[in-house]
N, C-alpha and C positions, 0 to 999 in steps of 0.2 A: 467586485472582481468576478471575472468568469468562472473561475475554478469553484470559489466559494461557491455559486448560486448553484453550479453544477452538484456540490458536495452536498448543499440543502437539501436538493430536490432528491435525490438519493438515500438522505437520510430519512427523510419522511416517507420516503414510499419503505424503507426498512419497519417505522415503526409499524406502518399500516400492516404489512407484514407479522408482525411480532403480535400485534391483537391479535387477525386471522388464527394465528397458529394458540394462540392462549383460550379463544372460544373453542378449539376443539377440546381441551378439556385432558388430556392426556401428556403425562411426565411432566414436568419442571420447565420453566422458562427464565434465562438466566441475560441482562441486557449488559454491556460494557462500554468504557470509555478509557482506549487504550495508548498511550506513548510507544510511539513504534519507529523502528529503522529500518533500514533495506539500501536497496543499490537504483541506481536511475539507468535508464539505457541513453544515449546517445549518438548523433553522428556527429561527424565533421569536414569540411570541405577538404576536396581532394582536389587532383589533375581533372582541370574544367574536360569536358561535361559532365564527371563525375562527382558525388559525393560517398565518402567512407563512413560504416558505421564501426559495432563493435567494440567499445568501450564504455567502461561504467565510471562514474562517481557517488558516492555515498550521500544517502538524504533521510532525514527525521521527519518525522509528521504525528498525524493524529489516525486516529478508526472509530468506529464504533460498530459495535462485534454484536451477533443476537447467536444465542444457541437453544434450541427446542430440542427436549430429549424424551424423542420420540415411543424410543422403549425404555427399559432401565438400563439399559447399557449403548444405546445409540441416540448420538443428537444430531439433528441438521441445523447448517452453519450460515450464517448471512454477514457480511462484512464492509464495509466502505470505507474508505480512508483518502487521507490528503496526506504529501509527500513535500519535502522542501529542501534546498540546499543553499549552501553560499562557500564566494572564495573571493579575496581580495588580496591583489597580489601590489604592494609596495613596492614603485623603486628608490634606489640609491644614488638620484641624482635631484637635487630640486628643480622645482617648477614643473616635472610630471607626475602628471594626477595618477592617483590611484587606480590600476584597474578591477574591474570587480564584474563575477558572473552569479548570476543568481540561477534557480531550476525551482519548479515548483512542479507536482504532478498530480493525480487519482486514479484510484483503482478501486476495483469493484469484485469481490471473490463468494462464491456460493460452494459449500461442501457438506460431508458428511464425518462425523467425527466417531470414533468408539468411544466409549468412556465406562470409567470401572471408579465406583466407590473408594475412597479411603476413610472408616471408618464414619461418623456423624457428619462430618462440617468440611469434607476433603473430597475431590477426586480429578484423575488424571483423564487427558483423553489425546485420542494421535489418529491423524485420514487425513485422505484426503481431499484437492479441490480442484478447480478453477478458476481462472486469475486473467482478469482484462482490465492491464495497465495504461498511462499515457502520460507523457510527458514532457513540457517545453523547458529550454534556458535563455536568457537573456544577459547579452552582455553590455557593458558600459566601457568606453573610453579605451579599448580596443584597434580601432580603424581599423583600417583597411578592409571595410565593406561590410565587417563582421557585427557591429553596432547594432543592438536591438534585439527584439525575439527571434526564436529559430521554430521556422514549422515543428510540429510534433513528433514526436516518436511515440510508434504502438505497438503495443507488446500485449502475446495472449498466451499463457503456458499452464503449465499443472505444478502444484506446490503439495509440496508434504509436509506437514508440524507435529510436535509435538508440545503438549501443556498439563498445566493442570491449574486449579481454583480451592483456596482455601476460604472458606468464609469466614469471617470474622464477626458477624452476628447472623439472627435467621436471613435478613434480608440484603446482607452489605459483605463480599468479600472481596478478595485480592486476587488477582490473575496475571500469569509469564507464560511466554510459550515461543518456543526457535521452531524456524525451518527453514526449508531452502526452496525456489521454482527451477523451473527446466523450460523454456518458450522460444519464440519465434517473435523476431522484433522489427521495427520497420521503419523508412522513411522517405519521405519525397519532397524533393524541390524543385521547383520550375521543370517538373517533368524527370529530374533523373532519381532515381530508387534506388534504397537499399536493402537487404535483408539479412537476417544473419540470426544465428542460435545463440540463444546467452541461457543466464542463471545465473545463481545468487543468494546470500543468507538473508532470511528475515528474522524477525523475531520483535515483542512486544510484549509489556507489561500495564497493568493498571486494575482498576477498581469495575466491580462487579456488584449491580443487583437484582436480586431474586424478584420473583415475581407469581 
């Protein structure tokens, strides 16, 4: 699948990444593997030549987060993730099929995080980033022209979080962390565009190793 091979190559150039920064030899390096939510951006057809954007729907995915803490109280943040959603809507008369839309997305965020100690095996951190989203859906059994994938939607904005990481042994802890973006989103088909301001809650949880 495209998205996958995309989310691969991504993820490898993070770890290549995450060595670079472990040979330099300074602060903690911490790698994750995160369950994560957020909002998808969207368009949909409008009064021909146009298409309307501006609406969200909700989708779940995966990441995988790198943090290098560069001093003792600052880390730089590396991030990749893949996005998903679904909806299937049943009708109340037999012998019509089921419809059903699926959404699938990646995104790609770099930032700088504060982070402050709680005691041996704890600490919270909160900064900011940037965030370069994308996303398609694909619908089934639909008609009227709508059947199949929808060109992409892209989206590029600034997120703010807040987290923190409990370890749970020297090399193995747990990590949660909410925030929200602020961005500029986009779309085209056969030449007509949209554009339009959104935002949105993220947030994510999962397991952490030191390193």
């Amino acid at each position: 699948m495209k998205l996958t091979k995309i989310a691969l190559v991504l993820a490898a150039g993070l770890l290549v990444a995450s060595t670079a920064f472990a040979e330099g030899g300074k602060g903690e390096g911490l790698y994750g593997f995160q369950i994560t939510n957020g909002m998808a951006d969207n368009y949909q057809g409008d009064a021909a030549p146009y298409i309307g954007g501006d609406f969200q729907t909700p989708e779940v995915g995966f990441a995988f987060q790198y943090w290098r803490l560069m001093t003792s109280d600052y880390a730089f943040t590396m991030n990749v993730g893949m996005g998903m959603g679904s909806e299937t809507n049943e009708a109340n008369a037999a012998g019509n099929p089921d419809r059903k839309y699926t959404s699938s997305s990646w995104s790609v965020r770099v930032g700088g995080d504060r982070a402050a100690k709680i005691g041996e095996r704890a600490f919270v951190y909160f900064g900011p980033g940037v965030e370069y989203w994308t996303g398609t859906r694909k619908f089934e059994n639909f008609g009227d022209g709508l059947d199949g994938e929808t060109e992409p939607v892209k989206r590029i904005g600034l997120s703010g979080r807040i987290g923190g990481v409990m370890m749970l042994s020297p090399k193995l802890g747990f990590n949660c962390q909410v925030g929200r973006f602020v961005g500029r989103a986009s779309a085209e088909v056969d030449g007509a565009k949209a554009t339009w301001f959104t935002s949105g809650f993220q947030g994510s949880g999962g397991l952490v190793f030191k390193f």
